[in-house]
N, C-alpha and C positions, 0 to 999 in steps of 0.2 A: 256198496261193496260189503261184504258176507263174510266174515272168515270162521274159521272153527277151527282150535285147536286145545291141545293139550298142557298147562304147567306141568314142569317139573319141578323138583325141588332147586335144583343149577340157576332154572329162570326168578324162582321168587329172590332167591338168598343173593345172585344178579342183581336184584330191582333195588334191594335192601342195601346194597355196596352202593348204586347209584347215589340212593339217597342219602346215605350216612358222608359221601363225600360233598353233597351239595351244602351241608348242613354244616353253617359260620360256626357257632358251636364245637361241633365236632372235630373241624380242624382245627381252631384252638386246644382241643383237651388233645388231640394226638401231638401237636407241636408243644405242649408241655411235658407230656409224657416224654417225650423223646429227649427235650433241652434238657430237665432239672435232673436227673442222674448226674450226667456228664457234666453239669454247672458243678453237682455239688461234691464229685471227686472232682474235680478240677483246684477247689477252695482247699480239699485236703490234703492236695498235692501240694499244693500252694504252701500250704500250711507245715508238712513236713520236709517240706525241701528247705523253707526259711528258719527251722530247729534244726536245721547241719542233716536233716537224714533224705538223704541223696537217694535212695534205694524207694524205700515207700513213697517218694514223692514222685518218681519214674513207675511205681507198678501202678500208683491211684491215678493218673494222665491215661497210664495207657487202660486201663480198666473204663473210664472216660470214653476215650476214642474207640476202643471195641464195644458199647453199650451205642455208639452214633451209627456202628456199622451193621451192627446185628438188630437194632429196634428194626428197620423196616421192613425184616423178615419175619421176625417175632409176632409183630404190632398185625403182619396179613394171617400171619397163621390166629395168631386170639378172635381175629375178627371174624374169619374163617370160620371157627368153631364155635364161637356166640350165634352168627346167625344160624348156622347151622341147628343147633337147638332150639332157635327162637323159630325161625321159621316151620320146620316138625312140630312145636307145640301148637302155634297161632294157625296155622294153614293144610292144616291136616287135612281140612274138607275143600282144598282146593286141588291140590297134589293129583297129578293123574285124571282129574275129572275132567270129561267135556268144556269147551265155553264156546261161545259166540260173540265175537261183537260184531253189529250190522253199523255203518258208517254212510248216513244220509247226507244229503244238503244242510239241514237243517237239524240234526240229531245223530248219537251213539246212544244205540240200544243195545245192553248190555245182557247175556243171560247164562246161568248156570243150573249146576243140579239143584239147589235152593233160593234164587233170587232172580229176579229181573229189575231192569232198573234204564231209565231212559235218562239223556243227558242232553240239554242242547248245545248244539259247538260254541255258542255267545257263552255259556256258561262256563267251559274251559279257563282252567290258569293258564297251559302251556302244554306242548306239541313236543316230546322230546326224542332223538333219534341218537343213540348209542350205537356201536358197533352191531350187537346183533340181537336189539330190544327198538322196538319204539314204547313210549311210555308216555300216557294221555295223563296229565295231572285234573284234578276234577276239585279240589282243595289244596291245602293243605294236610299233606302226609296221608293223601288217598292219592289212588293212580290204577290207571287198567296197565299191566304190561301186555304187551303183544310183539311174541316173537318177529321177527323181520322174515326168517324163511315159510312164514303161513301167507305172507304178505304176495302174491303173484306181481302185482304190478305196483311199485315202490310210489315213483310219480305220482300216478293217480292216488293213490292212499294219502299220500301229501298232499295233495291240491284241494281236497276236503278239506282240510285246515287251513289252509293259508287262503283259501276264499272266504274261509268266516272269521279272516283276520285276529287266528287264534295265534299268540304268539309261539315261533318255533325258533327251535333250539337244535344246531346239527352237530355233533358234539361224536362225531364219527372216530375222533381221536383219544375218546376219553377211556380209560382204564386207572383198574380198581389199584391203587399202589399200597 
């Protein structure tokens, strides 16, 4: 199976949301970001409510609870704008160019305006299927994306994988929060 299509910058900075949510790390540092603000007006709350001041210890609670409400909108948009930079600097020779990947029996041959590159499917980590990416991991924090609408026949593009008992991941539900 053959396809040819185009990244855009939506698809890379896509691939990068993927991985950034797969990564134990990463959701650690975001669930700290999010908890230590609000822990630590919380303690100042705490702190001036038990010296008689009733007033600062209601404004630092609720400064608290609007920092739990507003981080997840905050935390998409920074994340938003990092890759967005990050992928413009690192992938500028990928953006808008041609690619190819051919999907054998036995092989992903890979090719672009600078590189070709053959893979065998035993070589695969995992087979990944998001909403509207599939994503071929080939190591660690390497991966071919490939749109799903270049994809004509879903099944058969799957079956490649799962006969070379590459492990797959359907993960149809998953979005970037």
């Amino acid at each position: 199976m053959k396809l040819q299509y185009q990244l855009n910058e939506q698809d890379l900075i896509q691939y990068q949301f993927y991985v950034t949510s797969q990564s134990k790390r990463e959701r650690r540092k975001r669930q700290r970001r999010k908890f230590m603000l609000p822990i630590m007006y919380l303690g100042m709350a705490i702190y001036a409510y038990a010296s008689g001041d009733i007033t600062v210890g209601i404004s630092m609670a609720t400064i608290g609870l609007l920092w739990l409400l507003i981080y997840p909108l905050y935390s998409k948009r920074l994340y938003t704008r990092y890759y967005k930079r990050y992928v413009k600097e690192n992938y500028t020779n990928k953006i808008g160019k041609p690619a190819t990947v051919e999907v054998t029996k036995e092989a992903i041959f890979t090719s672009d305006e600078g590189s070709n590159a053959t893979v065998k499917l035993t070589e695969l980590d995992s087979f990944v299927a998001i909403p509207e990416y599939y994503i071929i991991h080939l190591a660690p924090n390497q991966g071919i994306v490939v749109p799903k609408y270049t994809v004509k026949d879903q099944d058969a593009f799957e079956a490649y994988f799962t006969a070379a008992n590459v492990p797959f991941k359907n993960l149809s539900d998953w979005k970037w929060k």
